[in-house]
C-alpha positions in Angstrom: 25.9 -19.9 -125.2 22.6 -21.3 -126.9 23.8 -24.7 -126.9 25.4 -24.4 -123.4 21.4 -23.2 -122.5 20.0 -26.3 -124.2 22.5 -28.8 -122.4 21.7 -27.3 -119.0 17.5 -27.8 -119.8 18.3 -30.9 -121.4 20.5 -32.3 -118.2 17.7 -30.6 -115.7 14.4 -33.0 -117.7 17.1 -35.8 -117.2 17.3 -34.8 -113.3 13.3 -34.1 -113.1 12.6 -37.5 -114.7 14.8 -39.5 -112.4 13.5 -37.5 -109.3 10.2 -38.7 -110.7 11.6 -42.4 -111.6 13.7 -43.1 -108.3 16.2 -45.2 -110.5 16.1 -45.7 -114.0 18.8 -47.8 -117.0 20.3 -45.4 -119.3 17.6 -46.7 -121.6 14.8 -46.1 -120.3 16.3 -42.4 -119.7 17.0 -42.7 -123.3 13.3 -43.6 -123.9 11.7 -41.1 -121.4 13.8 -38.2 -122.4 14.6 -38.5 -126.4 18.1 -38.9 -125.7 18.7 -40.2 -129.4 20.8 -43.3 -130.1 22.7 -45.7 -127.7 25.8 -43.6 -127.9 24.9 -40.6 -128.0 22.9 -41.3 -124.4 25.8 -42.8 -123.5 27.9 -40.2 -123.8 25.4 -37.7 -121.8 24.5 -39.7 -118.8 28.9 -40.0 -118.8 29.4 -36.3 -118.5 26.5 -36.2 -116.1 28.0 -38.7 -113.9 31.5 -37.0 -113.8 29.9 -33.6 -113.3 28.3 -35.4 -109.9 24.9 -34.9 -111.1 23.8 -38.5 -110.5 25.0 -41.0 -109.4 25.7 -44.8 -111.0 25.5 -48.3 -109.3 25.9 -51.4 -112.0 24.1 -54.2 -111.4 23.1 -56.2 -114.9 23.4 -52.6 -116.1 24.1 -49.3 -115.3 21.5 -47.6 -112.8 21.1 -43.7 -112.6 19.6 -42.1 -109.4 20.1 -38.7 -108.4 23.1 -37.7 -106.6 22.8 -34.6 -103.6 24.1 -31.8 -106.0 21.5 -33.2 -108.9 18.7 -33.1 -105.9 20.0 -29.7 -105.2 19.7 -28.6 -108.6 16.0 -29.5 -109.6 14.8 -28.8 -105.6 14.4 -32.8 -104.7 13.1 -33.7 -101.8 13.5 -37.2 -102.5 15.1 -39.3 -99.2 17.0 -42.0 -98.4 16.8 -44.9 -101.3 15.9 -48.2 -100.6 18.5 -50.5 -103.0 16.2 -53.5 -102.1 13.6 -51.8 -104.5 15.6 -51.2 -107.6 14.4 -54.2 -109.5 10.5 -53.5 -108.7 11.0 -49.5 -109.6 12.8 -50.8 -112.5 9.7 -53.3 -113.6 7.4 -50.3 -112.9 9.3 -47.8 -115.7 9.4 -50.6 -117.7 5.9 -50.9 -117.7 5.4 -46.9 -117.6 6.9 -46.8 -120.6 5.0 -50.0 -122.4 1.9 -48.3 -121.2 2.6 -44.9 -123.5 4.0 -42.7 -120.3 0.7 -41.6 -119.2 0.6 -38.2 -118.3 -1.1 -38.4 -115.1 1.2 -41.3 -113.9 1.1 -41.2 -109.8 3.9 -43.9 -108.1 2.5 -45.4 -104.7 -0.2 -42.5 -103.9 -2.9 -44.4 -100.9 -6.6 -45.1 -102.1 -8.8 -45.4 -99.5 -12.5 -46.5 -99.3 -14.5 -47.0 -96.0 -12.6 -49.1 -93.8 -9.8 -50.4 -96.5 -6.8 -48.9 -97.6 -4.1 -49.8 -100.9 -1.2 -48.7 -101.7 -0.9 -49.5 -106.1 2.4 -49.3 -107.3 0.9 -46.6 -109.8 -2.4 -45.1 -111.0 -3.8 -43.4 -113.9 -6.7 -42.7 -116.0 -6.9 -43.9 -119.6 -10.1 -42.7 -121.5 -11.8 -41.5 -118.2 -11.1 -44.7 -116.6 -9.2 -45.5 -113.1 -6.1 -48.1 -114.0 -4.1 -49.0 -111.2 -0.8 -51.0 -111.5 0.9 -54.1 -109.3 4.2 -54.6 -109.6 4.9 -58.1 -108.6 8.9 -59.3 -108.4 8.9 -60.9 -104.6 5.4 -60.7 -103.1 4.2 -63.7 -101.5 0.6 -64.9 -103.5 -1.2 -64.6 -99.9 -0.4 -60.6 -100.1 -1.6 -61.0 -104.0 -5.2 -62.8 -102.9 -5.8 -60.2 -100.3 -4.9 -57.1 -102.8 -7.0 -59.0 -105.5 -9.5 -59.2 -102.9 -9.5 -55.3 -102.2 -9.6 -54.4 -105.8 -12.9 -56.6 -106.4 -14.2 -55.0 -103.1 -12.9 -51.4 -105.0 -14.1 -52.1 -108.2 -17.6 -52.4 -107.0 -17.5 -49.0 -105.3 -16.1 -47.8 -107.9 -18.7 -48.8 -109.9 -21.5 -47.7 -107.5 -20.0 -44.1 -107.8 -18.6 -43.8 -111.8 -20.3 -46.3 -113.6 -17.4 -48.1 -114.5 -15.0 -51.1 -113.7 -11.2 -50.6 -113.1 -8.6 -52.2 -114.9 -6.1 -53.6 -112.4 -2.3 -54.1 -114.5 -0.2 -56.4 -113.3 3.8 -56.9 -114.3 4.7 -60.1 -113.6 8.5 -61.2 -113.3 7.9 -64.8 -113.8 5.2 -66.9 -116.6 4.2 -69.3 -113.6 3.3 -66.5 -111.2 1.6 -64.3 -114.0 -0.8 -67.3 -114.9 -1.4 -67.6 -111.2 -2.5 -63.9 -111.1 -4.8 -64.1 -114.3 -6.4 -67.1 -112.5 -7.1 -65.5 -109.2 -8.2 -62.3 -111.4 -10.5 -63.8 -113.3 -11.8 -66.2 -110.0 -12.7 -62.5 -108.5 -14.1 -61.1 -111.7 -11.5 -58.2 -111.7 -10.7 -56.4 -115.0 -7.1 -56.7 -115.5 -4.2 -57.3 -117.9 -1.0 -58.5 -117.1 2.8 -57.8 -118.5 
């Protein structure tokens, strides 16, 4: 009974973190929810899938999302997925992990000064501090200048109002586009890093 209790709260945190993740590899599942060694994961995400709790598509390697009886479970009111975007979401856990999981992780939420308006991949605050993330696996470098452009124009109002700079964190799928990037950062005077 006790261990059919901690299977069911276990397979429900697997469930709440790909409602939060859109799509996620078994490792970073593994990662995210202490799932233990390769097999042992494995083995988990396997039952999962036959008890039609999620749902699998394989690619370069397996990909969970949440199938309609896992969405009923846990309350999702996740839509209709987009398949074109499961290599940026992917990028984007990648980097949610390599950042430490922040707590106060927020995927795709609007930010909106005066007349302008952007859309980061993610934002968070480490030590106080706004951080907003670009994911970058297909944009053209005219939508990159004009983004840069907004976040120079955002990190001075920031500034203004907080008394401090943002970091703007770029994952970059390719080393010729992520030099590009820190270029075009560092022509703007943005404070960034980039993965």
């Amino acid at each position: 009974m006790l261990a059919q209790m901690k299977r069911q709260q276990r397979d429900e945190q697997i469930l709440l973190s790909l409602d939060s993740l859109t799509y996620a590899t078994r490792e970073q599942l593994q990662v995210i929810n202490n799932l233990g060694g390769d097999r042992n994961a494995q083995r988990i995400l396997s039952r999962m899938e036959k008890d039609k709790l999620l749902l699998v598509s394989r690619m370069e390697k397996n990909i969970y999302y949440l199938s309609n009886k896992g969405k009923q479970i846990i309350g999702s009111n996740q839509g209709q997925l987009n398949k074109k975007e499961v290599v940026h979401v992917l990028m984007r856990n990648d980097l949610y992990i390599k950042l430490g999981m922040p707590s106060d992780w927020k995927k795709e939420r609007p930010v909106k000064w005066g007349n302008n308006k952007l859309i980061p991949d993610a934002t968070f605050k480490k030590a106080g501090e706004y951080q907003f993330v670009e994911v970058d696996n297909q944009q053209t470098m005219a939508t990159n200048i004009d983004k840069i452009k907004k976040y120079k124009d955002l990190s001075q109002m920031i500034f203004k109002q907080y008394n401090h700079r943002p970091t703007v964190i770029w994952c970059v799928a390719s080393e010729l586009r992520k030099k590009k990037i820190k270029d075009l950062c560092e022509k703007h005077g943005l404070k960034f890093q980039v993965y």
